[in-house]
PyMOL commands that place a pseudoatom at each C-alpha (Angstrom):
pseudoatom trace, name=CA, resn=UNK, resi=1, chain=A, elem=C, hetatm=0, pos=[5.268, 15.860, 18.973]
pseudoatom trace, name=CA, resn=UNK, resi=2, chain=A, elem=C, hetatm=0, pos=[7.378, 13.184, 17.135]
pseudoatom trace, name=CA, resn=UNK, resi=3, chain=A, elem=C, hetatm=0, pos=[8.471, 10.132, 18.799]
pseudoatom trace, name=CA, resn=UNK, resi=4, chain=A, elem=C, hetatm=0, pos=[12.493, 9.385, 20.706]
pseudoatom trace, name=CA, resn=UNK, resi=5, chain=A, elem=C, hetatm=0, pos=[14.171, 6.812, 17.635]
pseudoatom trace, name=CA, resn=UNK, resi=6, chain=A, elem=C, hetatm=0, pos=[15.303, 4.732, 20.091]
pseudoatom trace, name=CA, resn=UNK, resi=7, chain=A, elem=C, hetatm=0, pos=[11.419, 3.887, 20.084]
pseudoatom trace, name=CA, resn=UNK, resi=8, chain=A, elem=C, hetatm=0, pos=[11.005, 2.608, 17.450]
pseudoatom trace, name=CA, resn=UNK, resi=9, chain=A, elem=C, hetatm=0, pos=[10.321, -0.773, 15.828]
pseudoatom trace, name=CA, resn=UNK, resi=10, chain=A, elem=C, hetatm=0, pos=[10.669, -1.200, 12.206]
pseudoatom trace, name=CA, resn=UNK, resi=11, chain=A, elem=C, hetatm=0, pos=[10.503, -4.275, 10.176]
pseudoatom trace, name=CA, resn=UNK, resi=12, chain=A, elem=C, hetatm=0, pos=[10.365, -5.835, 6.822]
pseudoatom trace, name=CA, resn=UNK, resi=13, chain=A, elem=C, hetatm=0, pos=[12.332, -8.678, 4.632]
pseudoatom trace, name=CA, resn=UNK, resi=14, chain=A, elem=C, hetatm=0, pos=[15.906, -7.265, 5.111]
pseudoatom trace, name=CA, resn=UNK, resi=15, chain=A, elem=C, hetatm=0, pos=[15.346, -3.978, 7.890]
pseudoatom trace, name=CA, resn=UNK, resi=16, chain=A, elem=C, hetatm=0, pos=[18.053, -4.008, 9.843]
pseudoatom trace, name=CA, resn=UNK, resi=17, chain=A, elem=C, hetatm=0, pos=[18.855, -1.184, 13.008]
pseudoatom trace, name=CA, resn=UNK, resi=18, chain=A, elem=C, hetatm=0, pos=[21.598, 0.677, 11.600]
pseudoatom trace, name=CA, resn=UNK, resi=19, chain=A, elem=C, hetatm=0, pos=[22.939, 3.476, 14.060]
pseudoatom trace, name=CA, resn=UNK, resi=20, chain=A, elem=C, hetatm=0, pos=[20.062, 5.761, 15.128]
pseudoatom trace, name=CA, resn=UNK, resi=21, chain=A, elem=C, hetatm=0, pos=[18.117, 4.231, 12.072]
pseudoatom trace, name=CA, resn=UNK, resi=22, chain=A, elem=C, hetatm=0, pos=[17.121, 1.583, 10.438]
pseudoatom trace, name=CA, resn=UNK, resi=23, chain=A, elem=C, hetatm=0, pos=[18.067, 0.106, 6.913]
pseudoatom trace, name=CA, resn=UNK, resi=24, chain=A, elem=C, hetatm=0, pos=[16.562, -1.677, 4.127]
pseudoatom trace, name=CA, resn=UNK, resi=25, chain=A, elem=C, hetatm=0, pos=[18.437, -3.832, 2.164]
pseudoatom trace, name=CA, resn=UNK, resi=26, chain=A, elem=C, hetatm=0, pos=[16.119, -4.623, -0.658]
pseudoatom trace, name=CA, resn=UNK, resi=27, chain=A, elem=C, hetatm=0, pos=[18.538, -7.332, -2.122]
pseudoatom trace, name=CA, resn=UNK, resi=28, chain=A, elem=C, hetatm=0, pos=[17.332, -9.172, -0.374]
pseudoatom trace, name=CA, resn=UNK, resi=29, chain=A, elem=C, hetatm=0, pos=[13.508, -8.950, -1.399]
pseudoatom trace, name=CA, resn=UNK, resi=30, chain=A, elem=C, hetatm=0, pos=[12.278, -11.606, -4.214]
pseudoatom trace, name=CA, resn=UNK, resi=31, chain=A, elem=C, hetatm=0, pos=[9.135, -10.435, -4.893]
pseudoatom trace, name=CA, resn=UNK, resi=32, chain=A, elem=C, hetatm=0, pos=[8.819, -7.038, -6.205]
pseudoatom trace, name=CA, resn=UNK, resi=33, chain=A, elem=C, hetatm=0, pos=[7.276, -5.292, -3.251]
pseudoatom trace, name=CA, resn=UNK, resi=34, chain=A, elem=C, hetatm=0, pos=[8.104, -4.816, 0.311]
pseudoatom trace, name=CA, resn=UNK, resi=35, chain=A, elem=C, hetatm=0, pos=[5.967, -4.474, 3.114]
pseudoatom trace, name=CA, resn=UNK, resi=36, chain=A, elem=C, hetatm=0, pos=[7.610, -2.179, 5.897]
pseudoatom trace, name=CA, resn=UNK, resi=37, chain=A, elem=C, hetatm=0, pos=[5.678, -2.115, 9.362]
pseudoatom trace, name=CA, resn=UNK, resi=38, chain=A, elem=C, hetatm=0, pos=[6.645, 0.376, 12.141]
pseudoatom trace, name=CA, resn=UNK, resi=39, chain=A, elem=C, hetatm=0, pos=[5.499, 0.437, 15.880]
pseudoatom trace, name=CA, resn=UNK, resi=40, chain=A, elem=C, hetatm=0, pos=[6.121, 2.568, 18.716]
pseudoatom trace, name=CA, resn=UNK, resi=41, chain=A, elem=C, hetatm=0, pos=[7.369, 1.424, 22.131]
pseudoatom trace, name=CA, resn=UNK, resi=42, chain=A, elem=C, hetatm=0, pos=[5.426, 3.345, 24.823]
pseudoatom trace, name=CA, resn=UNK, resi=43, chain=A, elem=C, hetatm=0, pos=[6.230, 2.468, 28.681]
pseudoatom trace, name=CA, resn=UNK, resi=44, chain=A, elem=C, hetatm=0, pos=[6.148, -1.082, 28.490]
pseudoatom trace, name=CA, resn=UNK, resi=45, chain=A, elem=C, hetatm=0, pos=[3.559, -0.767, 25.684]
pseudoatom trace, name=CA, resn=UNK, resi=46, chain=A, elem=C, hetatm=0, pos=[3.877, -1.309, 22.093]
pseudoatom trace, name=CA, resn=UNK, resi=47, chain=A, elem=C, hetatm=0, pos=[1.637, 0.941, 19.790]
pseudoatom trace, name=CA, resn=UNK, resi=48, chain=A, elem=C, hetatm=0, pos=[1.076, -0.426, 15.910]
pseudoatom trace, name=CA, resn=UNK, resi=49, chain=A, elem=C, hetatm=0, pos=[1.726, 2.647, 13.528]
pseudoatom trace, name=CA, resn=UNK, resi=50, chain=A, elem=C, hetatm=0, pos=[0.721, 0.650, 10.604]
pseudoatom trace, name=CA, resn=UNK, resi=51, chain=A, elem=C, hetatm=0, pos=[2.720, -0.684, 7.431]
pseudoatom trace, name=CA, resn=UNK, resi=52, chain=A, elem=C, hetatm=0, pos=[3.397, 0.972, 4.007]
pseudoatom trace, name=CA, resn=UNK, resi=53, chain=A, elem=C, hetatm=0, pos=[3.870, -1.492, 1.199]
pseudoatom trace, name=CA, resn=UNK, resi=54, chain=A, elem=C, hetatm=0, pos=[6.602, -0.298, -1.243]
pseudoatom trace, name=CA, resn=UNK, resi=55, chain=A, elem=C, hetatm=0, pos=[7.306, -1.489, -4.681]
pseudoatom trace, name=CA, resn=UNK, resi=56, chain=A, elem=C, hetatm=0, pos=[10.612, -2.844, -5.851]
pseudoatom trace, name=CA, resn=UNK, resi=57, chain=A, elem=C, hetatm=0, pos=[12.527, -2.920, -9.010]
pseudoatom trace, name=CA, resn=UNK, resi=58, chain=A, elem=C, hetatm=0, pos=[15.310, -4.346, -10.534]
pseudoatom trace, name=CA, resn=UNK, resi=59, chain=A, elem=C, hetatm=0, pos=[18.088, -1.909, -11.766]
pseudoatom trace, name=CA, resn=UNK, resi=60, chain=A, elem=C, hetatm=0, pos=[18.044, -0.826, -15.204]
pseudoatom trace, name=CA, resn=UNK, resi=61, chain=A, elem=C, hetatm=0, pos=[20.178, -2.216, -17.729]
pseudoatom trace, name=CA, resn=UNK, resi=62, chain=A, elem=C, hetatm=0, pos=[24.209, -0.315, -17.480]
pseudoatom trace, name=CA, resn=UNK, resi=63, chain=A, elem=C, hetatm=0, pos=[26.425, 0.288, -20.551]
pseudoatom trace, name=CA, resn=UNK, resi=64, chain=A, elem=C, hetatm=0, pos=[30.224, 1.042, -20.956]
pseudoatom trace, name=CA, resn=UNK, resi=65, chain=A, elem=C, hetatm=0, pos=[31.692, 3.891, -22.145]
pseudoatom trace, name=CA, resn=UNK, resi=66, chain=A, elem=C, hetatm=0, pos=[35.173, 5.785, -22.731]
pseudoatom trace, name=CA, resn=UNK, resi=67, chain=A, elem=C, hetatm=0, pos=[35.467, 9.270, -22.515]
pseudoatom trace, name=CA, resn=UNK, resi=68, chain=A, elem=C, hetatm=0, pos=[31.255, 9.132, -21.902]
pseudoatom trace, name=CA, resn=UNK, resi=69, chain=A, elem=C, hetatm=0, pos=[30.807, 7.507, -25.449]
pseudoatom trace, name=CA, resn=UNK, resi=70, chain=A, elem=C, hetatm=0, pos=[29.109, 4.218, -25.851]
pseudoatom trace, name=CA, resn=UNK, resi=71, chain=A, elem=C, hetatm=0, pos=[30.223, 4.389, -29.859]
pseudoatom trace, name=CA, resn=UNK, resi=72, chain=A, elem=C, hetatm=0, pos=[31.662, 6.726, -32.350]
pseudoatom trace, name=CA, resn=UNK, resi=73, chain=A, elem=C, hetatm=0, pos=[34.515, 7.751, -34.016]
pseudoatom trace, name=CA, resn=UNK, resi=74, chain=A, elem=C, hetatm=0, pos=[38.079, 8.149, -31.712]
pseudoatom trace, name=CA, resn=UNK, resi=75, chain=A, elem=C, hetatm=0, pos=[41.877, 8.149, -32.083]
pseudoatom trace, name=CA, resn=UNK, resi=76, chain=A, elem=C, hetatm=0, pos=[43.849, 5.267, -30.940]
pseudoatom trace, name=CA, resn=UNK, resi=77, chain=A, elem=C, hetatm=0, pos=[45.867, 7.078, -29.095]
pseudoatom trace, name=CA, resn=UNK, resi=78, chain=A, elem=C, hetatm=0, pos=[42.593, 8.497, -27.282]
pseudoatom trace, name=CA, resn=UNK, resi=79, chain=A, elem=C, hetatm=0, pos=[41.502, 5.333, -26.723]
pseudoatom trace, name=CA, resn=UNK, resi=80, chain=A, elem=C, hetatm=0, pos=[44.721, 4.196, -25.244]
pseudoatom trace, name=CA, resn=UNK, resi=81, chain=A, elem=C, hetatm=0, pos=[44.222, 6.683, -22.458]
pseudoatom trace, name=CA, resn=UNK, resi=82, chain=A, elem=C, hetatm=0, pos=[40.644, 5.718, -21.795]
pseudoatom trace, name=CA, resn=UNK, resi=83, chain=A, elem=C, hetatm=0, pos=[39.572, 4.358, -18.794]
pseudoatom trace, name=CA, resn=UNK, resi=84, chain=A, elem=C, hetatm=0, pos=[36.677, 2.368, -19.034]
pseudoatom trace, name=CA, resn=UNK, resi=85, chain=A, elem=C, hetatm=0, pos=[33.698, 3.333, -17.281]
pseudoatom trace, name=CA, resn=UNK, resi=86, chain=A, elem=C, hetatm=0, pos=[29.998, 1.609, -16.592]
pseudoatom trace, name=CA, resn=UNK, resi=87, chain=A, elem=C, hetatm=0, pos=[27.172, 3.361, -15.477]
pseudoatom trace, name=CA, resn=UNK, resi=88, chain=A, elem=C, hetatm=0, pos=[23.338, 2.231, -14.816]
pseudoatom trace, name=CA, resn=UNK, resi=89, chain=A, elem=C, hetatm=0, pos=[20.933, 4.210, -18.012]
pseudoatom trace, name=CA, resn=UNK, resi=90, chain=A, elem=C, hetatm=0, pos=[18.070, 6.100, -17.256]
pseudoatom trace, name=CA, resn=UNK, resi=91, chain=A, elem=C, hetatm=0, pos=[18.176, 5.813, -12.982]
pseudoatom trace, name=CA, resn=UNK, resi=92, chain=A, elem=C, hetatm=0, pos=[16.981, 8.497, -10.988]
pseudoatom trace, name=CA, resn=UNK, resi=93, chain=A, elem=C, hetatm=0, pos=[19.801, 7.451, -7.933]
pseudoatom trace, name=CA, resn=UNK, resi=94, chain=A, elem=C, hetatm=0, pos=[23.337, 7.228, -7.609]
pseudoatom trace, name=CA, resn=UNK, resi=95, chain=A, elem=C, hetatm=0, pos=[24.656, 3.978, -7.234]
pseudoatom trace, name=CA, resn=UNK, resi=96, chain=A, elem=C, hetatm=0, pos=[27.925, 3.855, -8.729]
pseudoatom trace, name=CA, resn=UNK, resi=97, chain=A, elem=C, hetatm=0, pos=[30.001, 1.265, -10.586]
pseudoatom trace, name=CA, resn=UNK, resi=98, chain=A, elem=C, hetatm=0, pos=[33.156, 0.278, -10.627]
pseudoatom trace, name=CA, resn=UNK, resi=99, chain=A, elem=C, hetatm=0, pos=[34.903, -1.874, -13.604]
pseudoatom trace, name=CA, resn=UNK, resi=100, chain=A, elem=C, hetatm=0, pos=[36.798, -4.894, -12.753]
pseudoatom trace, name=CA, resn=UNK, resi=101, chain=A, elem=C, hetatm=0, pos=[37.771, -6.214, -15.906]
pseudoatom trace, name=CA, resn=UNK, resi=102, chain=A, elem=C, hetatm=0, pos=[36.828, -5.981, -19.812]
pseudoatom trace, name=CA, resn=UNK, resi=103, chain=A, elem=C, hetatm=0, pos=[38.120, -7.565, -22.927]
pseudoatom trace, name=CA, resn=UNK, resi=104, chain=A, elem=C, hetatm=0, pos=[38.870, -5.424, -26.238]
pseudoatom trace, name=CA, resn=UNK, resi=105, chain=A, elem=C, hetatm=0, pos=[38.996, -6.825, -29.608]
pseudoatom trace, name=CA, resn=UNK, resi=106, chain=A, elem=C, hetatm=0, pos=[41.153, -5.112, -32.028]
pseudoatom trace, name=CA, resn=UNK, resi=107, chain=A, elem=C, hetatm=0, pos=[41.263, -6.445, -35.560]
pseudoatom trace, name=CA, resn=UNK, resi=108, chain=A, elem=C, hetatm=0, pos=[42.771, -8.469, -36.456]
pseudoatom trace, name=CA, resn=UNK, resi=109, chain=A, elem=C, hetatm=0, pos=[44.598, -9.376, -33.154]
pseudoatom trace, name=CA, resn=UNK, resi=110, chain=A, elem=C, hetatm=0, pos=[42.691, -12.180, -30.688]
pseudoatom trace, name=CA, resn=UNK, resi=111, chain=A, elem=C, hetatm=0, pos=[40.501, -10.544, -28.022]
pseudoatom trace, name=CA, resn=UNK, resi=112, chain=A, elem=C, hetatm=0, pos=[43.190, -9.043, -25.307]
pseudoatom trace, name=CA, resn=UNK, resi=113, chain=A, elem=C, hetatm=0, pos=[41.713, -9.769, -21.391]
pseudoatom trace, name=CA, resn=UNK, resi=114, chain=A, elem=C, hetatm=0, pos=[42.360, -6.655, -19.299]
pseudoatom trace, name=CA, resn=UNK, resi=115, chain=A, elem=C, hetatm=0, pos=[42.282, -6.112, -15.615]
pseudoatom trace, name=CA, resn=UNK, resi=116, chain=A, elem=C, hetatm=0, pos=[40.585, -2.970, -13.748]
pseudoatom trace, name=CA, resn=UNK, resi=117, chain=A, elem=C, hetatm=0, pos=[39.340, -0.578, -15.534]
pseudoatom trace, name=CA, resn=UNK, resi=118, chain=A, elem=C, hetatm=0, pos=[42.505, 0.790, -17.993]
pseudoatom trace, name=CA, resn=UNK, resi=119, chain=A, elem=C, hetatm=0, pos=[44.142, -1.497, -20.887]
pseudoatom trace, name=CA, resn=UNK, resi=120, chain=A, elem=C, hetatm=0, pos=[46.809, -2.866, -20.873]
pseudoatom trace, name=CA, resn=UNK, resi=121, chain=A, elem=C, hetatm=0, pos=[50.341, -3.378, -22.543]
pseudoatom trace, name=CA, resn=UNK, resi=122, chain=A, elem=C, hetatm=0, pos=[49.012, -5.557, -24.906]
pseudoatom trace, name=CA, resn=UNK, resi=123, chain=A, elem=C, hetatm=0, pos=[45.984, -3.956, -25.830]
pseudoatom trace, name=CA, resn=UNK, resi=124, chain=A, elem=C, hetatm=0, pos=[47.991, -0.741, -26.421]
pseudoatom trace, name=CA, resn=UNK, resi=125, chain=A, elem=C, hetatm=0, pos=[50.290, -2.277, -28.519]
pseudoatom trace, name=CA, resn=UNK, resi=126, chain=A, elem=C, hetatm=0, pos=[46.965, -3.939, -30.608]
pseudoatom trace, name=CA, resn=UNK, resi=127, chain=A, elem=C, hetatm=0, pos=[46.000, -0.545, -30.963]
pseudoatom trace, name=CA, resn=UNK, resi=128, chain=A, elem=C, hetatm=0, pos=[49.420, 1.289, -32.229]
pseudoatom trace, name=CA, resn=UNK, resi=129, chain=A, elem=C, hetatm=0, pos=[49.164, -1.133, -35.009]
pseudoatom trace, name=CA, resn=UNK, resi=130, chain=A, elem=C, hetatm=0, pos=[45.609, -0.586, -35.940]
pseudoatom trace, name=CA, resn=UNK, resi=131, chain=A, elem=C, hetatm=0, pos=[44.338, 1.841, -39.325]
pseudoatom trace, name=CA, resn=UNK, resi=132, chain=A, elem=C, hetatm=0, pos=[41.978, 4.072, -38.739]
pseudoatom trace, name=CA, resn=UNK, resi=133, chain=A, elem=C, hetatm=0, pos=[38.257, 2.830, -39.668]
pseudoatom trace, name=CA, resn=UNK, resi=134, chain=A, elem=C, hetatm=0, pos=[39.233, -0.406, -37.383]
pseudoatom trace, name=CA, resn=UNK, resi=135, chain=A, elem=C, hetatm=0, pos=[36.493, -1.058, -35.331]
pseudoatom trace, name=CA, resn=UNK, resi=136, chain=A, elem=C, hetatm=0, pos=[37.495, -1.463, -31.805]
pseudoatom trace, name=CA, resn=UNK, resi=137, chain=A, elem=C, hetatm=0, pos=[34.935, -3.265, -29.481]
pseudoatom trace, name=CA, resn=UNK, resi=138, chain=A, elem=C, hetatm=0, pos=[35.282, -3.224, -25.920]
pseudoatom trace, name=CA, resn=UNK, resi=139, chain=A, elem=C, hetatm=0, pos=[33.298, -6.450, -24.103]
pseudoatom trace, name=CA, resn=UNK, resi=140, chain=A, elem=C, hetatm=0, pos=[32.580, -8.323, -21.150]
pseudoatom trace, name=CA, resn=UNK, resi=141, chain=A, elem=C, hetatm=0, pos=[32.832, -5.643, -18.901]
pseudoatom trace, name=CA, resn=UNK, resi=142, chain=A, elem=C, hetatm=0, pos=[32.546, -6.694, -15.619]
pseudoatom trace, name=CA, resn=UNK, resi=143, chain=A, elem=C, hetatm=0, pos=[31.311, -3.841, -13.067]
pseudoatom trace, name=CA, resn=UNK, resi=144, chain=A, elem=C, hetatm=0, pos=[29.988, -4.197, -9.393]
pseudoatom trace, name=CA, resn=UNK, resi=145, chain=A, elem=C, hetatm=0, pos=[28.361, -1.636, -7.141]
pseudoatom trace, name=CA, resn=UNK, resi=146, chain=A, elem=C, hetatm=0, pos=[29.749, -0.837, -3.590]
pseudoatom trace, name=CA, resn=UNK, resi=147, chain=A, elem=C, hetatm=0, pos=[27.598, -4.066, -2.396]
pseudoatom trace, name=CA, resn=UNK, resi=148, chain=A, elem=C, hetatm=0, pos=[28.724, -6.284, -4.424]
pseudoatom trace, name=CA, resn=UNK, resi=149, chain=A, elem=C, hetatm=0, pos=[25.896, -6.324, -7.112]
pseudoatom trace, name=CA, resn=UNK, resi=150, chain=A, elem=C, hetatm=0, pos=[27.335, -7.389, -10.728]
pseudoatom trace, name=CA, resn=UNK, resi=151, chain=A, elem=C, hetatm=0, pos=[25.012, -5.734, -13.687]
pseudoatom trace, name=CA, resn=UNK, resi=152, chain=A, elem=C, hetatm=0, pos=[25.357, -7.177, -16.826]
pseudoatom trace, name=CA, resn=UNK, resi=153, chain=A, elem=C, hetatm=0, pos=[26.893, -4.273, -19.238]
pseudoatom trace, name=CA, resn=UNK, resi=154, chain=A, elem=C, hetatm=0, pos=[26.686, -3.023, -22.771]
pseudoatom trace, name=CA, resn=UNK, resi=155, chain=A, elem=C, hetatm=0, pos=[29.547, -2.720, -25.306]
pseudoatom trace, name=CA, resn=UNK, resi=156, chain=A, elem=C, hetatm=0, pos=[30.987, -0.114, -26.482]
pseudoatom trace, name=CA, resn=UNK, resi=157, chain=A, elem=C, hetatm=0, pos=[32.063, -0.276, -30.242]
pseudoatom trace, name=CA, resn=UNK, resi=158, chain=A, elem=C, hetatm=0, pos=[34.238, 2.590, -31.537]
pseudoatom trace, name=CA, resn=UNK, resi=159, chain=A, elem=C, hetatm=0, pos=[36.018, 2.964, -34.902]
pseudoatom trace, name=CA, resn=UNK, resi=160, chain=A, elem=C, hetatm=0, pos=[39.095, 4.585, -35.080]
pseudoatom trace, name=CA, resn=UNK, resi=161, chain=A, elem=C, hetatm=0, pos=[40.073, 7.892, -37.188]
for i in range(1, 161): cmd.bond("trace and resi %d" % i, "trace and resi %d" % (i + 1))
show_as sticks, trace
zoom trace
């Protein structure tokens, strides 16, 4: 029963052999399905197993968050410490992001660029000299996934107590 991997044929838009597998990089797909076919070699026979057609869809939307909020109240000094994460809402796999870069705007200083996914000297010093009820917005957040993929991400708006 069952049939030796190394017999098998699979293909589709993007299946590549990977290892003792195969992989589908559905990236790569435009069209919101994807047909995958698989055969069996046999001798020096190849037997059609037939094709499923699978449906594709775009990632959900992501937001940003500190400390897991996406608003609320927070200290300065909290938010100082924060590192700023992003995260895809409402998806049933786990496809991590990682944050490149963000901007923070702390009234009533000019929005402060920052690098990776902490603030920086500037931005702390913005914050030391904010009063609490200062709303403190934290935009274009740039994230990627492991493959490269850049989701656009939600703000995250916080006033300070």
């Amino acid at each position: 029963p069952g049939v030796d991997p190394s017999n098998l044929i699979v293909s589709g838009t993007g299946v590549k052999k990977s290892g003792n597998g195969y992989m589908a990089d559905v990236t790569r797909n435009k069209g919101g399905e994807l047909k995958i076919s698989v055969s069996v070699r046999e001798g020096d026979k190849t037997k059609n197993m037939g094709s499923k057609v699978f449906r594709v869809k775009n990632l959900p939307d992501a937001s940003g968050s500190i400390f897991g909020k996406t608003e609320g109240l927070m200290s300065a000094n909290l938010i100082k410490k924060a590192k700023v994460e992003a995260k895809f809402n409402n998806f049933d796999f786990e496809l991590p992001l990682k944050v490149t870069s963000f901007q923070i705007i702390v009234p009533p200083f000019a929005p402060i660029d920052c690098k990776g996914n902490t603030l920086n000297s500037n931005a702390r010093a913005a914050l030391d000299k904010a009063k609490p009820g200062t709303p403190v917005i934290i935009r274009n957040i740039r994230a990627k996934t492991g493959k490269g993929i850049k989701p656009k991400v939600a703000p995250i708006t916080i006033d300070l107590n």
